[in-house]
DSSP file (Angstrom, degrees, kcal/mol; ACC not computed):
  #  RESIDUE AA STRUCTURE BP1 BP2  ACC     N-H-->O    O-->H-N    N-H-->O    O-->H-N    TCO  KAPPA ALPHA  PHI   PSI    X-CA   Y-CA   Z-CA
    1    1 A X     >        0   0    0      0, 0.0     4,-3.1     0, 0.0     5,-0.2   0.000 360.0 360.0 360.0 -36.8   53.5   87.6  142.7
    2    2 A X  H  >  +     0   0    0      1,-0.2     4,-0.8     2,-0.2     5,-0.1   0.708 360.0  52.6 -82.0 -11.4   56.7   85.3  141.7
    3    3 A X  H >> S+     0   0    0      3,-0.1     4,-2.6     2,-0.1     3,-1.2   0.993 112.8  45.5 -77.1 -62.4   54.7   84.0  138.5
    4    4 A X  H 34 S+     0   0    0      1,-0.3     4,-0.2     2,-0.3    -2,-0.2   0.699 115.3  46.1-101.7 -39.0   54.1   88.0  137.6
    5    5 A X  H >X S+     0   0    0     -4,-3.1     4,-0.8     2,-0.1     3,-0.5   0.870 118.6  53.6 -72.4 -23.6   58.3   89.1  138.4
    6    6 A X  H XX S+     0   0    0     -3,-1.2     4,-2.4    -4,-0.8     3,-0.6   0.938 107.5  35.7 -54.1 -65.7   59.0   86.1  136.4
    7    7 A X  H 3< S+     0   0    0     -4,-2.6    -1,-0.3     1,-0.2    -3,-0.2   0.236 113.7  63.5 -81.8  18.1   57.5   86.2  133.5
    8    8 A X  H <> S+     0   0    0     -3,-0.5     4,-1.9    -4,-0.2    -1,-0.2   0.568 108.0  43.2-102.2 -46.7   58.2   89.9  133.5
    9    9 A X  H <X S+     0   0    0     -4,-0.8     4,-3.7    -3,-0.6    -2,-0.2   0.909 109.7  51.6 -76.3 -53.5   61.9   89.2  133.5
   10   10 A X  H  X S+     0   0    0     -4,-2.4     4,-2.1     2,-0.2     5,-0.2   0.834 106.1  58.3 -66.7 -20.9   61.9   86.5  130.9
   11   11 A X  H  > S+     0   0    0     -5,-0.2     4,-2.9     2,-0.2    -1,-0.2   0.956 109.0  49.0 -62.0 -58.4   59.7   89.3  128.7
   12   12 A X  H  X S+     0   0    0     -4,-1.9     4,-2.2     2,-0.2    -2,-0.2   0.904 109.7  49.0 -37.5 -63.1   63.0   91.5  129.3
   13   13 A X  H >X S+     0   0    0     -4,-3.7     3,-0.9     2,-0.2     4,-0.8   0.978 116.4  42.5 -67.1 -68.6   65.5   88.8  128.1
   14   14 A X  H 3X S+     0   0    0     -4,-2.1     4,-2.4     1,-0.2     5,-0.2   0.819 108.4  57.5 -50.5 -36.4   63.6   88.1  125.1
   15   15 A X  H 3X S+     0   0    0     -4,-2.9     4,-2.4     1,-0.2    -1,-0.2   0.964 120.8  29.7 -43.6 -63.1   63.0   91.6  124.4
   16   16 A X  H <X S+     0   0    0     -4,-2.2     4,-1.1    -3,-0.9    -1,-0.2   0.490 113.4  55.9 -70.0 -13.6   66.9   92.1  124.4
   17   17 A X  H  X S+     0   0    0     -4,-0.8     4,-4.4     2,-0.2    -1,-0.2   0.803 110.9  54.6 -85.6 -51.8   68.2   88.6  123.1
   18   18 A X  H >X S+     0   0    0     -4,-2.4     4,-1.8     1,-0.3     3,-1.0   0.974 112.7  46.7 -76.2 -79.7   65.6   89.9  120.3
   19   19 A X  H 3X S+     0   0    0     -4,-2.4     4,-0.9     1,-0.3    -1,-0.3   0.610 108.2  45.1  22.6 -90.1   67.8   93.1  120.1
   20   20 A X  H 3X S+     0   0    0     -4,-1.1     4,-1.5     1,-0.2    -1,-0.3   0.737 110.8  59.3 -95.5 -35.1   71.0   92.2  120.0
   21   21 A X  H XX S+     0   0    0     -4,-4.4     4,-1.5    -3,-1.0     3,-1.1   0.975 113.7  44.7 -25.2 -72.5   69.9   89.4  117.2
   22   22 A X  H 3< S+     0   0    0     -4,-1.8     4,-0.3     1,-0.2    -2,-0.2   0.555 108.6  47.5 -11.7 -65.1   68.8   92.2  115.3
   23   23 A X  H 3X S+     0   0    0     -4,-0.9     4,-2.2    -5,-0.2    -1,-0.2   0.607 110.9  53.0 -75.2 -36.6   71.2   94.2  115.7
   24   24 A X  H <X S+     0   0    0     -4,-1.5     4,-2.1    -3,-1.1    -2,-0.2   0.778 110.5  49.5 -85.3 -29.6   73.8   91.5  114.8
   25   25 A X  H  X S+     0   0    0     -4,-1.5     4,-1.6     2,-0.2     5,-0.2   0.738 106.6  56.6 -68.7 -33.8   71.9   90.6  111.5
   26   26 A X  H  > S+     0   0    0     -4,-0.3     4,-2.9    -5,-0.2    -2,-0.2   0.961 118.6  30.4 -63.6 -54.1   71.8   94.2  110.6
   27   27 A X  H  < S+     0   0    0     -4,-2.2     4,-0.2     1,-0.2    -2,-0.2   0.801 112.6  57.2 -99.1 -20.1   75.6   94.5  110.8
   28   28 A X  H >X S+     0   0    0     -4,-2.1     4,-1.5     2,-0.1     3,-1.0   0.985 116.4  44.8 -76.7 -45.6   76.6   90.9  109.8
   29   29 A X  H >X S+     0   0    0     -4,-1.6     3,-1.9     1,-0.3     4,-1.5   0.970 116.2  44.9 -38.2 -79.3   74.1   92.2  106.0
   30   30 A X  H 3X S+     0   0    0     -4,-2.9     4,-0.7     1,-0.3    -1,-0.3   0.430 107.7  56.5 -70.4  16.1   75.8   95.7  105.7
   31   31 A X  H <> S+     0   0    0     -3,-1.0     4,-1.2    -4,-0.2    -1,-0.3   0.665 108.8  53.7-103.4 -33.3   79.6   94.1  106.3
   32   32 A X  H <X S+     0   0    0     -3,-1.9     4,-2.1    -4,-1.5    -2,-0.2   0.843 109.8  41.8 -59.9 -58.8   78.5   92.0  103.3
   33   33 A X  H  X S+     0   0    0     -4,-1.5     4,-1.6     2,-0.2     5,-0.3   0.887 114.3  52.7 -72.7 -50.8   77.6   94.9  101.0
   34   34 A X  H  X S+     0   0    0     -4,-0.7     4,-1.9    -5,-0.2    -2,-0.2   0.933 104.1  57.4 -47.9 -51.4   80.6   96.9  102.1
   35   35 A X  H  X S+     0   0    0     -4,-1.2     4,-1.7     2,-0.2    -2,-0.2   0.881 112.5  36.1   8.0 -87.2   82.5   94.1  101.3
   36   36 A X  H >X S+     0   0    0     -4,-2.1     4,-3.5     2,-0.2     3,-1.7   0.988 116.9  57.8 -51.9 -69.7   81.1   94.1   97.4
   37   37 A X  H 3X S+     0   0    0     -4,-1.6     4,-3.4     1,-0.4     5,-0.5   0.806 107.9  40.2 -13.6 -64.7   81.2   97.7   97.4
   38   38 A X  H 3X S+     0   0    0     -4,-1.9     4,-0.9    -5,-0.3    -1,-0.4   0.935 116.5  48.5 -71.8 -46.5   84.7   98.1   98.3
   39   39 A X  H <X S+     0   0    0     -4,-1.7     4,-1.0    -3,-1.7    -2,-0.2   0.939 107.7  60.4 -98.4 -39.8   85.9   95.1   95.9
   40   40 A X  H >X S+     0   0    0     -4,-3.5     3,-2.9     1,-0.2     4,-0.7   0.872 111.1  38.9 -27.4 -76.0   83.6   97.0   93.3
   41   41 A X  H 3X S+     0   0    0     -4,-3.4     4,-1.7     1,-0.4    -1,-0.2   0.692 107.4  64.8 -62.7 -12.0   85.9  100.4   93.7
   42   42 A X  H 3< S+     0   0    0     -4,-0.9    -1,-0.4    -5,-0.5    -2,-0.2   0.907  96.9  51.4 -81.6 -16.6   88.8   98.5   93.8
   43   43 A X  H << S+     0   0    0     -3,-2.9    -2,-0.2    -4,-1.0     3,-0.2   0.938 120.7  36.5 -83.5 -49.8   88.3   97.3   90.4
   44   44 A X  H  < S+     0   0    0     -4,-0.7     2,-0.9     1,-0.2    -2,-0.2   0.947 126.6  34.0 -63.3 -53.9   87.9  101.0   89.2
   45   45 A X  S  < S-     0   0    0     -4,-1.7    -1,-0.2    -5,-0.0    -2,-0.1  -0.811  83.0-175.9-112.8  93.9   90.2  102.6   91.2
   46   46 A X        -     0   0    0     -2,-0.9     2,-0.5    -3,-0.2    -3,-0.1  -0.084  28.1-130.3 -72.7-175.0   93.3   99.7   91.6
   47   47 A X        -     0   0    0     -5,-0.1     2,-0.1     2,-0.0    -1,-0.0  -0.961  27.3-102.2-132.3 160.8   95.7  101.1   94.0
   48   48 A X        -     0   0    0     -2,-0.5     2,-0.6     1,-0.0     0, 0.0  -0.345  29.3-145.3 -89.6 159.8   99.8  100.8   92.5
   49   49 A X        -     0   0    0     -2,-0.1     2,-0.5     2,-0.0    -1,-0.0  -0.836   7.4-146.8-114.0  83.8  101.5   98.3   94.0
   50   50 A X        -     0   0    0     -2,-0.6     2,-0.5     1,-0.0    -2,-0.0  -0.510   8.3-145.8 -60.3 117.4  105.2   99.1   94.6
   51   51 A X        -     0   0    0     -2,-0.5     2,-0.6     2,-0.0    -1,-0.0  -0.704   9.1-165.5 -72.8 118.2  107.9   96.2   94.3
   52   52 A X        -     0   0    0     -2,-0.5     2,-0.6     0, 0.0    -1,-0.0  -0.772   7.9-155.3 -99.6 148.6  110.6   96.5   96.5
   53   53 A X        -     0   0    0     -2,-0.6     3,-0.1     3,-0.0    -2,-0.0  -0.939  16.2-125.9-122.3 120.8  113.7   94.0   95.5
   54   54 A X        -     0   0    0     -2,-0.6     2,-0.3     1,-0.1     0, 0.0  -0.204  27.0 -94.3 -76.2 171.0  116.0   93.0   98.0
   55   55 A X        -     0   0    0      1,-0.1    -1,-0.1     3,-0.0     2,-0.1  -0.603  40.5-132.3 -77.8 135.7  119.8   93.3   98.0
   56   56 A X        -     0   0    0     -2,-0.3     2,-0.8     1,-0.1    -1,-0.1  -0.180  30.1-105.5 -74.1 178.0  121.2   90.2   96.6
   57   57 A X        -     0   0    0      1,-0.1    -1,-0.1     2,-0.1     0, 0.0  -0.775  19.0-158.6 -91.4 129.8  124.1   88.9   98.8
   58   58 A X        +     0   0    0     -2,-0.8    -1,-0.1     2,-0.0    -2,-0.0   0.537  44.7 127.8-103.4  12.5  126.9   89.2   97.7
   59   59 A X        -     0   0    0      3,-0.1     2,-0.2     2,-0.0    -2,-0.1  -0.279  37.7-168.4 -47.3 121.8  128.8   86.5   99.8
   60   60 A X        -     0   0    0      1,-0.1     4,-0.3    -2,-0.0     5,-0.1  -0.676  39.8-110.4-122.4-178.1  130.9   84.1   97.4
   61   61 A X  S  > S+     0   0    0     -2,-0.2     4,-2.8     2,-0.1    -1,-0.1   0.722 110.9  71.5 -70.7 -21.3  132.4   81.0   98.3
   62   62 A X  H  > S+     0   0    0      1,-0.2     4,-2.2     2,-0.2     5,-0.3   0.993 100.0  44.9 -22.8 -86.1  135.9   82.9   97.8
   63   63 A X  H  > S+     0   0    0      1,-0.3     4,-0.9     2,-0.2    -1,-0.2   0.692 108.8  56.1 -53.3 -23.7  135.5   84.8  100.8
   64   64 A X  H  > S+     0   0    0     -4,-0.3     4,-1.9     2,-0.2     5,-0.4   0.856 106.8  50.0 -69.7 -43.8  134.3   82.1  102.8
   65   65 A X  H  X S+     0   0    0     -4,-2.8     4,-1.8     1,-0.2    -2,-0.2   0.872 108.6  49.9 -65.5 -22.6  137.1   80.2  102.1
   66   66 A X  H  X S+     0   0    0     -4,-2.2     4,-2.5     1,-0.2     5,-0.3   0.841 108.1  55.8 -83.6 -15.8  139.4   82.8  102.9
   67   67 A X  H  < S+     0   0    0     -4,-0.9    -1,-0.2    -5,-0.3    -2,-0.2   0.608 100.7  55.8 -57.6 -27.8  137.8   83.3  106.1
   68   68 A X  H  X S+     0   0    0     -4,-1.9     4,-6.0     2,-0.2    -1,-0.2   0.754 107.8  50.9 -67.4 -56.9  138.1   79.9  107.1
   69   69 A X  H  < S+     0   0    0     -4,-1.8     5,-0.3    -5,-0.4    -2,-0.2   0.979 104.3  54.6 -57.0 -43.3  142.0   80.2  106.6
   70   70 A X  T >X>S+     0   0    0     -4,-2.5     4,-1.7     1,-0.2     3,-1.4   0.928 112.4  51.8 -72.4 -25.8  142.5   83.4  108.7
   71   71 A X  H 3>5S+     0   0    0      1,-0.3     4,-2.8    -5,-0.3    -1,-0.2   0.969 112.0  37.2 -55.6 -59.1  140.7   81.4  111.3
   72   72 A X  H 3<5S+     0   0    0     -4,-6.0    -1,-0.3     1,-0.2    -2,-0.2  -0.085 114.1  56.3 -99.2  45.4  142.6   78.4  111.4
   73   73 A X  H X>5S+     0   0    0     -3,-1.4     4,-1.1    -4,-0.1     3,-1.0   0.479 117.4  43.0 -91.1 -51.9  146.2   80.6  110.8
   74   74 A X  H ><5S+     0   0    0     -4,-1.7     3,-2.0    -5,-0.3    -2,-0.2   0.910 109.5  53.3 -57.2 -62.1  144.9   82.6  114.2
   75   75 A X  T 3<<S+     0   0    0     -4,-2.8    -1,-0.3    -5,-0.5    -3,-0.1   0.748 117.0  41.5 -42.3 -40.4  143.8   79.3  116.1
   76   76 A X  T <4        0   0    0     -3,-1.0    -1,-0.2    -5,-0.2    -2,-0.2   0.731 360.0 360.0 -70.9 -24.2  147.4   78.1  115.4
   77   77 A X    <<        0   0    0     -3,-2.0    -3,-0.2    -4,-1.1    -2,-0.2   0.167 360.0 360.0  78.7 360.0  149.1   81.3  116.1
């Protein structure tokens, strides 16, 4: 009776192990081909790219320096 729930069970996990293999080959294949697929259309249909440019700074050494003075006039009183 324990040979016959045993090997009954192990029938089950392979059955499903065998599944989920399956199943994981199936999607790892069509992820592949979407893949090409998609890089295909991208080659015909590019998408625009927008450049954004940041604001340059406008921070000189001028301004530092005078900044420096107002400090150390305040720090003196």
């Amino acid at each position: 009776m324990l040979d016959t729930i045993l090997g009954e069970g192990l029938m089950i996990m392979l059955i499903g192990v065998g599944f989920v293999m399956a199943f994981l080959c199936i999607l790892v294949f069509s992820m592949s081909i979407m893949s090409k697929v998609v890089g295909f259309l991208n080659k015909i249909f590019p998408e625009q790219v927008y450049v954004v440019e940041k604001p340059s700074k406008k921070s000189s050494s001028d301004d530092e320096a005078i900044a420096v003075a107002l400090a150390v006039i305040k720090a003196r009183g």
